[in-house]
C-alpha positions as a Markdown table, in Angstrom:
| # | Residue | x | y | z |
|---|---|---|---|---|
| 1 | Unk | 54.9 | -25.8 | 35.7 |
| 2 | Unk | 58.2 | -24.8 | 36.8 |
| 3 | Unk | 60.8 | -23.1 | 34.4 |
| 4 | Unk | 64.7 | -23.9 | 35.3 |
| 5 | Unk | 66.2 | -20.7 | 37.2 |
| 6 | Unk | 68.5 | -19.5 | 34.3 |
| 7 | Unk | 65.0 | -19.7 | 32.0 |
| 8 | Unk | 63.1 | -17.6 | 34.8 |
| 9 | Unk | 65.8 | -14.8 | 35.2 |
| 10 | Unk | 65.7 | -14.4 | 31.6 |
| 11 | Unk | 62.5 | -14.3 | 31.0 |
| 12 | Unk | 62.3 | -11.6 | 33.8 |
| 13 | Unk | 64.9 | -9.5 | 32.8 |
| 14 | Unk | 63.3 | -9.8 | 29.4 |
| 15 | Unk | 59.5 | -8.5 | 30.7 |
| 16 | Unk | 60.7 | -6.3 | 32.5 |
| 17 | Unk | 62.6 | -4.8 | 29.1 |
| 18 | Unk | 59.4 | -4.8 | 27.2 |
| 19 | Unk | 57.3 | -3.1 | 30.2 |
| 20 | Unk | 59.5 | -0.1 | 30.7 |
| 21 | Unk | 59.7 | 0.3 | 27.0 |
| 22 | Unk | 56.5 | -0.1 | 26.2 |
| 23 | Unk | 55.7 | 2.6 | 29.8 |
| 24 | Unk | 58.3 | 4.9 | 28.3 |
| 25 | Unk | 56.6 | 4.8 | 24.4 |
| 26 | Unk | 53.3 | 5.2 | 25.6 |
| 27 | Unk | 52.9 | 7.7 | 28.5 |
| 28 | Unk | 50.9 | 10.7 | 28.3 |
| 29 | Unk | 53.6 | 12.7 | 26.1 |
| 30 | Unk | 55.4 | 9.6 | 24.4 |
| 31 | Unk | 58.8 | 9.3 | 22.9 |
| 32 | Unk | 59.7 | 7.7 | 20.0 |
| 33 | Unk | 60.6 | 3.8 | 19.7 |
| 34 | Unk | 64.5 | 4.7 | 19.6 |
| 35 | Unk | 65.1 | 6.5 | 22.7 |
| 36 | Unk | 62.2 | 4.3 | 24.4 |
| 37 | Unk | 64.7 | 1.0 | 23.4 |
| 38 | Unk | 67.8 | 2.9 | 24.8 |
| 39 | Unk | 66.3 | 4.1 | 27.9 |
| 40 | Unk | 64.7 | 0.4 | 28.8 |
| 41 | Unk | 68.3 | -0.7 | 28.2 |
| 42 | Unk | 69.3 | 1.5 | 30.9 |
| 43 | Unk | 66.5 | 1.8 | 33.7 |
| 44 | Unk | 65.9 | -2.6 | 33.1 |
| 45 | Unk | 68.9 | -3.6 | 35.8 |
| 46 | Unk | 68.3 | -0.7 | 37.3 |
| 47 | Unk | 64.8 | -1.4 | 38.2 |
| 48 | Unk | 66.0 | -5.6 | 39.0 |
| 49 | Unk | 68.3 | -4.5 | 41.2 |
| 50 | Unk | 66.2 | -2.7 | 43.4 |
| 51 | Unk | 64.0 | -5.2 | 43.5 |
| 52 | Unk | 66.8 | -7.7 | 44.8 |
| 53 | Unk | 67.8 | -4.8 | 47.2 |
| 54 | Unk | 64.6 | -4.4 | 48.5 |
| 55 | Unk | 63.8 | -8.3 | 49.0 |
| 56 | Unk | 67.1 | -8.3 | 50.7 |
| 57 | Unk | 66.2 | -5.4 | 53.0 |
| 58 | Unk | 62.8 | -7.0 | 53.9 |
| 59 | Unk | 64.6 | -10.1 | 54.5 |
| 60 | Unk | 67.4 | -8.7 | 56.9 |
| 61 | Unk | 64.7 | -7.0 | 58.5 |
| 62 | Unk | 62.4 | -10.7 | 59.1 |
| 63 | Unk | 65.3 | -12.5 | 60.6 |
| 64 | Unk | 66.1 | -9.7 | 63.0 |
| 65 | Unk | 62.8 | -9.5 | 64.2 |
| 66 | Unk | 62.8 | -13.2 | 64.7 |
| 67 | Unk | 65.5 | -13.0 | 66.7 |
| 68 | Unk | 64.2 | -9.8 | 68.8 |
| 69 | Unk | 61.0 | -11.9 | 69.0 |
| 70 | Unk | 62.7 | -15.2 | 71.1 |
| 71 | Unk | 65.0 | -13.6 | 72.9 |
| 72 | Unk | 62.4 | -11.9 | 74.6 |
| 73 | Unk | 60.4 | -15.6 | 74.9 |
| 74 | Unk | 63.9 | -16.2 | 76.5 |
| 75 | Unk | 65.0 | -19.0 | 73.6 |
| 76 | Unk | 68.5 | -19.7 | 72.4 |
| 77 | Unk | 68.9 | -17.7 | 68.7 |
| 78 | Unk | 69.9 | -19.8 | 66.2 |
């Protein structure tokens, strides 16, 4: 099954809402429900856009090894 990319980005923005709530509301000490909601508000982009950062990073990091990699075979980089 595949979901349209504006349905997927919600619906990952929207998990990822409900996990650090639900991680904030039921650690070892716990907080209540209302700081829990405004504290997933907050650390939710936060925590997507380190994820983009990092895939970004890893990806920067691919292509240059895949250019290190055939210019010492000795081919053209692309």
């Amino acid at each position: 099954m595949t979901l349209p990319k504006p349905l997927k980005n919600a619906l990952i923005v929207v998990l990822t809402y409900a996990v650090v709530v639900l991680f904030m509301r039921y650690r070892r000490e716990g907080m209540d429900w209302g700081p829990a909601l405004l504290i997933g508000l907050l650390a939710t982009p936060l925590a997507l856009l380190m994820s983009w950062g990092r895939e970004r990073l890893i990806g920067k990091a691919q292509r240059t090894g895949e250019r290190a990699r055939a210019r010492r075979r000795g081919e053209a980089a692309d």
